[in-house]
N, C-alpha and C positions, 0 to 999 in steps of 0.2 A: 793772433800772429803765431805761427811759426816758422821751427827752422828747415830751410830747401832741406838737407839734408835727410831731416825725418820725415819730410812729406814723400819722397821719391822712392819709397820702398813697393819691390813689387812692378815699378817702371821698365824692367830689361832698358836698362839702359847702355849705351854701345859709344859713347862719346862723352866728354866734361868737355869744356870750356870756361874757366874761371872757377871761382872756389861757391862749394852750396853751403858753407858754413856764414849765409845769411839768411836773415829773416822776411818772409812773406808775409804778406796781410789777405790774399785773396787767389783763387784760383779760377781761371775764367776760359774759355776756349772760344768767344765772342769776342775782336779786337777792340770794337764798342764798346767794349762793359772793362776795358782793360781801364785800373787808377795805378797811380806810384807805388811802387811797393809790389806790385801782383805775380803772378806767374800767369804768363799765357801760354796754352799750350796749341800749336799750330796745326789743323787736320785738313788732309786732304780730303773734299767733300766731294759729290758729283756735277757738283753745281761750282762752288767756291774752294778754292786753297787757301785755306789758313795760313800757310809760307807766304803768301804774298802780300799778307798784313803783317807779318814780321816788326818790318819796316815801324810801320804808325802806330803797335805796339809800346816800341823800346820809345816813340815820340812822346807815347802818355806814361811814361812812365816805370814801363813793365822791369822791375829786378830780375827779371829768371825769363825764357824763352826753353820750351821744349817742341821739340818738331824731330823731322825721321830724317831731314837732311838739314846739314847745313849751311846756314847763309854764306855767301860770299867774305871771305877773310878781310875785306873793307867795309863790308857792313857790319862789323863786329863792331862792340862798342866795349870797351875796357870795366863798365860800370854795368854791366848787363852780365849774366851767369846762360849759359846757353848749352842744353841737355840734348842729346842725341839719343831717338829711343827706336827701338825694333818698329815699334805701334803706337803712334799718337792716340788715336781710341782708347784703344786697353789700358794706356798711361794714364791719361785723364781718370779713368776710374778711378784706379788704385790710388792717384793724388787728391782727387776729391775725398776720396773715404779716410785717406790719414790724415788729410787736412780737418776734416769731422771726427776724429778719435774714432776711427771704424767703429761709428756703430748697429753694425751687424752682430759684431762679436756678443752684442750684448742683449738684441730684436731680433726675435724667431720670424724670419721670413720665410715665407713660403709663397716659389712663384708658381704659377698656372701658365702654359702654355699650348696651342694648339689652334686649328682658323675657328672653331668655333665652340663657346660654352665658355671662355673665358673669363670674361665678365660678370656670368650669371655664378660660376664658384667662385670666381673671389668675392663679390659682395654678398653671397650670402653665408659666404665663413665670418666674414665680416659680422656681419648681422649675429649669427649667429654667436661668434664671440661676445659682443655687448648684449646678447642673451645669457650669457655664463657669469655678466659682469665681469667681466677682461675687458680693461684700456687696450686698443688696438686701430692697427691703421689700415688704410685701404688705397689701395695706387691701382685706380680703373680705368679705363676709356669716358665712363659717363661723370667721373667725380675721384679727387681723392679724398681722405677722411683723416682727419689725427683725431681718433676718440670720435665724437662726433660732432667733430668742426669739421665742415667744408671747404676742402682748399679746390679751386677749381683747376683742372685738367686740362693740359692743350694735347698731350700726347697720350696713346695709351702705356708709353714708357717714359718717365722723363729722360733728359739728359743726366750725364755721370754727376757734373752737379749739383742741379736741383734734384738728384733723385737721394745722393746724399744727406742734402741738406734736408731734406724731405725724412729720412729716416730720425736723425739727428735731433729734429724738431719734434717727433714722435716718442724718442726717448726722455726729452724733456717734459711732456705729457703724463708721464709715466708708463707708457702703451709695451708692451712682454710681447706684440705678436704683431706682423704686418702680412696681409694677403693683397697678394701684386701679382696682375697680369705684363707678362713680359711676350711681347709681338715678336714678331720674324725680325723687322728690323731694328729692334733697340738688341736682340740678340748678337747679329752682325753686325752689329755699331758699336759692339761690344759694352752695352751701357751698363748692366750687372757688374763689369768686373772690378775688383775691387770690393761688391760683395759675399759675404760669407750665408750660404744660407742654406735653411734646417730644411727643405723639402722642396721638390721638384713636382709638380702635377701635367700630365700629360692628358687631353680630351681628346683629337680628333686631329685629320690631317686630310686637305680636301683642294680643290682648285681655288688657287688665292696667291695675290700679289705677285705673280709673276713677271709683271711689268717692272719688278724689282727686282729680284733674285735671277730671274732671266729664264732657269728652267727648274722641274718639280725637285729633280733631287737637289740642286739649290736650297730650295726650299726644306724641304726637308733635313739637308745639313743645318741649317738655320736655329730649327726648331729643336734639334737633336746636341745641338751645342750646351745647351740649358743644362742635359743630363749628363755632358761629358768633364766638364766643369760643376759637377755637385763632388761633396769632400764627401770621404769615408761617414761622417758621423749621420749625415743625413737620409733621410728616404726619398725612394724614388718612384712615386706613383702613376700608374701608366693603365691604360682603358686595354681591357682585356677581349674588348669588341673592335678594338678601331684597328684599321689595316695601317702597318708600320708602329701601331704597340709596340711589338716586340724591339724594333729598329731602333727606335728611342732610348731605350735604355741597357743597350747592349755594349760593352765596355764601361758602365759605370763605377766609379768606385762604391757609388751613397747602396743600401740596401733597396732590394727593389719590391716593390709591392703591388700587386693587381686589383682591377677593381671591374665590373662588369653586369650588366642586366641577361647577357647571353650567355657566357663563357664563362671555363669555371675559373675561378677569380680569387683570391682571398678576403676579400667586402664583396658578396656578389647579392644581388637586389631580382626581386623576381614581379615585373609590370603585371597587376590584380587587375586594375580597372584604369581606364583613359576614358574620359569627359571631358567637357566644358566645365564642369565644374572641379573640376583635379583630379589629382592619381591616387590611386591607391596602390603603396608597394610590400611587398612582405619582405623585411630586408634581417639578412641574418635570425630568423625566428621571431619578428617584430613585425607588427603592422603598421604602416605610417599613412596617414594620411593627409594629402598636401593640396592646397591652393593652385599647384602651380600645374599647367598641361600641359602634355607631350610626350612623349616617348625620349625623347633627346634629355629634356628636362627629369625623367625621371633617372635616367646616365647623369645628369651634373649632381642630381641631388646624389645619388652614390658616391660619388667622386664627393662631396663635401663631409659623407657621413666618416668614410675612409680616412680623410684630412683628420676630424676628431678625434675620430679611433687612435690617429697615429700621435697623435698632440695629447695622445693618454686622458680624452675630454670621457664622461662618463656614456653610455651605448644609451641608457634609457632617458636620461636626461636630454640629449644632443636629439634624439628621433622625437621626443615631444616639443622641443624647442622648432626643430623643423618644420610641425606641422602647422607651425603658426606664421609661418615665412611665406611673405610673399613676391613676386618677381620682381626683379628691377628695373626699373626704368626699361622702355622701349624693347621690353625682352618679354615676347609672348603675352604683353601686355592688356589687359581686356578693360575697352572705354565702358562704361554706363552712361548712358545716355540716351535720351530721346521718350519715346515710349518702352523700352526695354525687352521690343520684338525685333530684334536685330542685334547679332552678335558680333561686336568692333574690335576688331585686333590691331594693333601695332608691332612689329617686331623690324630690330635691324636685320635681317636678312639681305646682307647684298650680294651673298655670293650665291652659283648655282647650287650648290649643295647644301646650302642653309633654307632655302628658299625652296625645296624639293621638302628638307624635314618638315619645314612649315605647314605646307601644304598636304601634306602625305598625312601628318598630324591632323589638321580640321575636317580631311575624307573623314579619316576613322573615328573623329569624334560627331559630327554634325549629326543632326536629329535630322527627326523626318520631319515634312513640312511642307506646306504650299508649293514648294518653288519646285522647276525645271529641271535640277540638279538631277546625279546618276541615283538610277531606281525610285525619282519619287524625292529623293532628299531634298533637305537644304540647299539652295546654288552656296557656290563659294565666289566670291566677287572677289579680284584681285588688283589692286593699285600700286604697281610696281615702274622702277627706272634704274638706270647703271648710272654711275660718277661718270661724269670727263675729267681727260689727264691719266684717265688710268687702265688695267689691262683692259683692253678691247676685244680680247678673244674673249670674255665670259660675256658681253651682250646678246649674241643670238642667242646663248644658251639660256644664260637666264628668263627670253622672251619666249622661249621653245620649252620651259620647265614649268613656266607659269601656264601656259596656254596646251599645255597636259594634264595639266592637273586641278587646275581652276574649269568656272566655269563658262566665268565673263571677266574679261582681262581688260586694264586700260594703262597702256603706255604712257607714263610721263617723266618729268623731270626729278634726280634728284640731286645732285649738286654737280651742275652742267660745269665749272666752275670756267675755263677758260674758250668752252668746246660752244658750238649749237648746238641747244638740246630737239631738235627737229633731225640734224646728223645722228647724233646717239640713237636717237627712239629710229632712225632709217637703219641703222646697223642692228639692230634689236630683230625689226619687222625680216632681218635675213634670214633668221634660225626659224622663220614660220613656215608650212607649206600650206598649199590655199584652201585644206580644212582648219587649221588652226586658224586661220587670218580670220574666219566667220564671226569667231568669238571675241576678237582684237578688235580695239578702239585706240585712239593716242590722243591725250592732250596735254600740252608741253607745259602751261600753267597746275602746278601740283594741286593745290587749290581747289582748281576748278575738277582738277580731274577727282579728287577725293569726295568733290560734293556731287558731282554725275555720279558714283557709286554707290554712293547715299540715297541718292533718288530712283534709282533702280532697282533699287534693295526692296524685298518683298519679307514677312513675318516669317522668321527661324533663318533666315539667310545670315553667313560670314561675312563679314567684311575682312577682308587682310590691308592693310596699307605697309607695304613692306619696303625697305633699305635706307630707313631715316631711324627710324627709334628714338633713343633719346634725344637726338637733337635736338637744336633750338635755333635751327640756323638755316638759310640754303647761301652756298656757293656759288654765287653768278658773275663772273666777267670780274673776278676780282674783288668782288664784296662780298661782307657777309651779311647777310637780309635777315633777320627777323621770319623765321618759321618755324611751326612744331605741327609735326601729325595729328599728336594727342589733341589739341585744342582746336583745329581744324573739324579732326574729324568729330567732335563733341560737338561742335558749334553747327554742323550738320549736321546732326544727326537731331539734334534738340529744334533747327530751324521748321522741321517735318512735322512736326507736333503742335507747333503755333497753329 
């Protein structure tokens, strides 16, 4: 329980109504979840208006009401405290976090942001910490973590207060450190604020979620917000390869620091070897050698070595710890299975630009080998599809990115959710022209399309199954079904060998 008063700090608040010198038990921005005693705070959503549960609020109970207008002077109720704030969002935060005894002030947070590699540095700082033995938490797209308990993930950012309570809980663990990926939209949802926190990381910045933000610089305000809202005491880490690096962190107060495989950079890392079987990087006068492949991947492992370096982790220590890391979940993930003459890839790739590194990646790695592929190599067999419900301009591209750079492509489904996935994969088929179409297949069952790939696949050939990754689910018409890549494509791959 505490008192309105001390929880409102940091609110811009622009209106009182009644006295906050009473006590709250809960802070909630779900009229649902509002009991007696609560603070609800009311946000304008694109979907819903929290003003307009007001009302059925103050019914269950709510003490306190914040919102950016005022209800009506007869809906006022004598026994209800009602806060007028600049920004319902941003208020939430900051209420959530005093209602939690800000504990940022006391959890070295450090968020990751950018469309892609987010994931793959926050979990393996993560990792990487419980390599150092440091309690520490993890707030990801595939999993959150307090130490290493799994708390499971419906957002790659939570809301202001589960993300809170989330920290809060990590403090009570004992945990000194949380790596959290923060998205475009928990940026502009303002879900951070209210947080205090020790570092900022910047990877990449590419075509993505526009169907939200509306246009690129949108986007890129979004992501750039992160840096503009870091304090003086913090660093500001930013890819010294990626286009709008620099844009990122241009008026920040926090210290700024660069990091890069190309450019000269302050942690700059220099790509030795790319395989199948990992990279070899010479990073700062050090050799590392890692599990993990890709060219992309050898920029995130910089980006996490940089994170160390700046968290004052030891240089020799943190590069042998690395070289025993491996990917996470649905990220460049490599199946074993079958007879072990077939190379199985998984990776979330849904965007065109993630899905080009992909690709661009297994050209440069793949062996020579039986198959048809360019000069003699390995084919790269590719199993790709776009969401429904969401940007629609990146489907030709993606089908036109695949079908460049693979060498047998098969169009299917991957979380159609409200849409036909037969329309999807027809908007896909538009970015081909009737040389690419030779190579193009479609089958709208994921399934089946992952197990036609399997069966075509010849010794030293890729497989890619890309834009599911970790998942464990497909989106169809409203449900969530029971799927995973990884166990499809295993269960195929092994069926060949009976």
């Amino acid at each position: 329980m505490k008192l309105l008063k001390d929880i409102l700090y940091g609110a811009r608040i622009t209106e009182v109504a009644g006295s906050t010198h009473i006590a709250v038990e809960s802070v909630v921005a779900d009229s649902r979840q509002v009991r007696p005693f609560g603070c609800f705070v009311a946000i304008a959503g694109t979907a819903v208006d929290g003003h307009e549960h007001i009302p059925g609020a103050v019914r269950a109970g709510a003490a306190a009401i914040v919102c950016e207008s005022m209800p009506a002077e007869h809906d006022r109720s004598d026994q209800v405290v009602y806060i007028q704030v600049e920004n319902s969002r941003a208020a939430l935060g900051h209420l959530a976090a005093n209602f939690h005894d800000n504990p940022t002030e006391r959890l070295k947070v450090i968020a990751i942001t950018g469309t892609n590699g987010k994931t793959t540095v926050a979990t393996l700082l993560h990792r990487l910490a419980r390599m150092f033995d440091r309690k520490a938490g993890l707030v990801s797209t595939v999993e959150n973590r307090i130490v290493d308990r799994v708390v499971p993930a419906t957002h790659t950012t939570p809301d202001p207060v589960g993300l809170q309570k989330l920290f809060a809980d990590m403090l009570d663990a004992g945990c000194t450190h949380c790596f959290m990926e923060a998205s475009s939209h928990a940026l502009d949802q303002h879900r951070l604020a209210g947080s205090q926190l020790t570092g900022g990381v910047f990877t990449n910045i590419t075509h993505d979620h526009l169907d939200y933000h509306g246009d690129f610089n949108a986007y890129i305000g979004a992501k750039k917000s992160l840096f503009d809202k870091l304090p003086a005491t913090a660093f500001a880490l930013t890819n010294a390869d990626a286009r709008h690096g620099d844009t990122m962190v241009q008026g920040t107060r926090a210290r700024v620091v660069t990091y890069g495989t190309h450019q000269v950079a302050d942690h700059k890392a220099r790509l030795v070897e790319n395989g199948l079987g990992g990279l070899q990087l010479h990073l700062e006068g050090q050799d590392l050698y890692t599990r993990l492949i890709g060219e992309f991947n050898a920029s995130n492992l910089t980006a996490v070595y940089a994170v160390a370096r700046e968290l004052g982790w030891n240089a020799i220590d943190t590069l042998t710890h690395l070289s025993m890391l491996e990917a996470p979940a649905g990220r460049m993930q490599q199946v074993r299975a079958g007879a072990g003459d077939v190379h199985a890839i998984v990776d979330y790739a849904h965007t065109p630009d993630a899905l080009e590194k992909v690709l661009e990646t297994l050209r440069t790695v793949r062996s020579a080998g039986p198959g048809t592929g360019a000069q003699g190599e390995a084919r790269i067999l590719c199993v790709v599809g776009c969401g429904g419900d969401r940007d629609r301009t990146k489907r030709p591209v993606m089908a036109r990115t695949a079908a460049d750079l693979a060498d047998l492509v098969i169009l299917t489904s991957d979380n159609p959710r409200s849409e036909d996935p037969a329309a999807i994969i027809a908007e896909m088929r538009d970015g081909l022209d009737p040389v690419q179409m030779r190579k193009v297949t479609a089958n709208t069952d994921r399934a089946e399309a992952i197990r036609s790939a399997c069966m075509q696949a010849q010794p030293g050939d890729v497989i890619l199954v890309a834009g599911k990754g970790h998942e464990k689910y497909q989106d169809i018409a409203g449900e969530r079904l029971p799927f995973d890549d990884v166990a499809v494509l295993s269960e195929s791959l092994n069926a060949l060998t009976r």
